[in-house]
C-alpha positions in Angstrom: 108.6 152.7 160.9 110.5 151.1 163.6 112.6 147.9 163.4 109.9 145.5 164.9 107.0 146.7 163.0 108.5 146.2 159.9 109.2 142.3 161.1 105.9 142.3 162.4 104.1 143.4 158.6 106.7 141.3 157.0 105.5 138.1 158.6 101.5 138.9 158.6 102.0 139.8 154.3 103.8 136.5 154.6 101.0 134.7 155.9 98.6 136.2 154.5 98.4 133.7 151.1 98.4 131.0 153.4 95.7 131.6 156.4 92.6 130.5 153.6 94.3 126.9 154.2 96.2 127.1 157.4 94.0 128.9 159.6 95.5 131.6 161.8 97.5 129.5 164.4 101.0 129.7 166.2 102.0 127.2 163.4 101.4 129.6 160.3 103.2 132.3 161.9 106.2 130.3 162.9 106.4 129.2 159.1 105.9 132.6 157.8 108.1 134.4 160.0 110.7 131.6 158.2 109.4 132.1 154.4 109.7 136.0 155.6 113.6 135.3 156.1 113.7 134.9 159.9 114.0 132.1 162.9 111.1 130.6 163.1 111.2 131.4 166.9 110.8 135.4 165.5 107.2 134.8 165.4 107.0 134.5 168.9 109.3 137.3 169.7 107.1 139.9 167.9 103.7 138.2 169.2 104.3 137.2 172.4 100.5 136.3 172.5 100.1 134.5 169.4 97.5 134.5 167.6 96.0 137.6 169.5 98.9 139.7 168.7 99.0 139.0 165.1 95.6 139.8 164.4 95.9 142.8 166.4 98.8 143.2 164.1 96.8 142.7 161.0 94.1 145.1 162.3 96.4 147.9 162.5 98.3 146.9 159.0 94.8 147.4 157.4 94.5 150.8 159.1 97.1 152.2 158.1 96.9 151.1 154.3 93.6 152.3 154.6 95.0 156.0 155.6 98.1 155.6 153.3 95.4 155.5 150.1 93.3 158.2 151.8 96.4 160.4 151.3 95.1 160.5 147.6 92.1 162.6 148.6 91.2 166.0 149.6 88.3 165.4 152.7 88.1 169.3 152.3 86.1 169.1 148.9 83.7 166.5 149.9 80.9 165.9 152.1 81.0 164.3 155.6 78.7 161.0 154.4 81.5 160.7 151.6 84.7 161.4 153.7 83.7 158.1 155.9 82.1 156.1 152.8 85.2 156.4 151.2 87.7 155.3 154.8 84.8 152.3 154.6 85.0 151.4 151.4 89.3 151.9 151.2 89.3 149.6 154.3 87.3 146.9 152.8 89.3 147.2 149.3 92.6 146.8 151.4 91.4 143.5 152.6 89.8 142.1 149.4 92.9 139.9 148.2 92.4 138.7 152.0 88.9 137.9 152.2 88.8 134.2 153.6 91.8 135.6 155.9 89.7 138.8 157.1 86.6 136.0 157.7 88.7 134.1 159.6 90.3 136.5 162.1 86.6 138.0 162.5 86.0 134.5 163.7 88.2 134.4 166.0 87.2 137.7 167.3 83.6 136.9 167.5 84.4 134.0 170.7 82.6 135.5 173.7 85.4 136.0 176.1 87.5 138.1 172.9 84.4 139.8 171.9 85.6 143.4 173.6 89.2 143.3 172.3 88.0 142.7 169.0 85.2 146.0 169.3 87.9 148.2 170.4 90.0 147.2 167.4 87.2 147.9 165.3 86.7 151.4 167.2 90.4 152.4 166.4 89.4 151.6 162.8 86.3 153.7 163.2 88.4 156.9 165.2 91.2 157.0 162.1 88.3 157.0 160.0 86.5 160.3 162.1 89.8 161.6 162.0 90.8 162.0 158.5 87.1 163.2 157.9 88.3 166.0 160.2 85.9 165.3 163.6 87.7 166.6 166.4 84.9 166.3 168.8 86.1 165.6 172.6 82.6 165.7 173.7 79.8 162.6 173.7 79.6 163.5 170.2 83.3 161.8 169.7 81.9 158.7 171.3 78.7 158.6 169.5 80.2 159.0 166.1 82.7 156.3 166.8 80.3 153.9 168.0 78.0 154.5 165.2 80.4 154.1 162.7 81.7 150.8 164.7 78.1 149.6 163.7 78.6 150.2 160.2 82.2 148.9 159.9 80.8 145.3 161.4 77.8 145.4 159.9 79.5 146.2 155.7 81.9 143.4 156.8 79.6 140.9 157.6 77.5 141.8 154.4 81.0 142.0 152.2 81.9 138.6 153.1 79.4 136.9 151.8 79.1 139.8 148.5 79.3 137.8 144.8 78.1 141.1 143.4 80.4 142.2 140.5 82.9 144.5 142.0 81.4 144.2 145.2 78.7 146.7 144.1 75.6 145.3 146.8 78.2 146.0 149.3 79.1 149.8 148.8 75.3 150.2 148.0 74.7 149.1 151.8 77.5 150.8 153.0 75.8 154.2 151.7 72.7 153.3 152.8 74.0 152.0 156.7 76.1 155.5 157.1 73.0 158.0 155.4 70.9 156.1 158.3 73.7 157.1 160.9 74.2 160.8 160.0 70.5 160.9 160.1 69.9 160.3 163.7 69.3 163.2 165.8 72.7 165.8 165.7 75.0 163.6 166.3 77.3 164.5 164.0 77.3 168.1 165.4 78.6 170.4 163.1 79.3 168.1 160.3 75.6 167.6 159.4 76.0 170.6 156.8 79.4 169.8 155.7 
């Protein structure tokens, strides 16, 4: 991990805590990259754009916590619906000590005019996903997959935020059922369908 990544995770774990109450602004990140041990003007040297940059950031961060814990299991010996239920569900679990955080950068992704930056962070989510499942489609069928499973990813959020079920049970119910619905339509998934 390179030099200005690490400053970049240090100050969005920094924040983190803090966002429920402070929002995510230029503000909180200036006083996070400080609690984090740097100027305060580090913020802005790392994020050039703010607010967009962090949560870009904090997209990615998730991402690749979500493939670190997939490390821990062999797609191999399991079956396509469970190789992305389980990226899902990791992602999700990653971000549960960050709920109100998670709900709040969704916000800010959901304004019309940052709607398409925040799908195409959402699609990288969805290709690492497809990619530690093993797709390695370069046909429509790489686009379709990734688009579906874009669906589920925003859909399960949306539905996990506003989960009380112990253990977030109703959400990973839904989850299962919103990706057996997608690996149902048509061939899409190609050669997958039997694994």
């Amino acid at each position: 991990m390179d030099r200005n990544q690490t400053i970049k995770d240090k100050i969005i774990e920094t924040a983190l805590p803090d966002i429920p109450f402070d929002g995510w602004s230029d503000a909180a990140l200036e006083r996070a990259a400080v609690n984090a041990g740097y100027d305060a003007n580090m913020a802005r040297a790392v994020f050039p754009k703010g607010v967009r940059d962090a949560l870009i950031h904090f997209s990615g961060w998730a991402d690749r916590r979500m493939l670190d814990a997939l490390k821990a299991s062999n797609p191999v010996s399991m079956k396509v619906r469970e190789r992305v239920a389980l990226g899902v569900r990791l992602r999700f679990e990653i971000l549960e000590p960050f709920r109100e955080a998670e709900r709040l950068a969704i916000a800010y992704w959901m304004r019309p005019f940052r709607k398409i930056d925040g799908a195409k962070l959402v699609w990288k989510t969805a290709d690492a996903i497809w990619q530690w499942a093993g797709d390695t489609a370069t046909d429509y069928n790489r686009y379709t997959k990734r688009g579906l499973l874009s669906g589920v990813l925003t859909a399960t959020a949306f539905f996990w935020l506003n989960d009380t079920s112990p253990g977030r049970a109703d959400s990973w119910a839904f989850l299962d059922r919103r990706i057996d619905n997608v690996l149902s339509i048509g061939k899409i998934v190609g050669r997958f369908k039997t694994a």
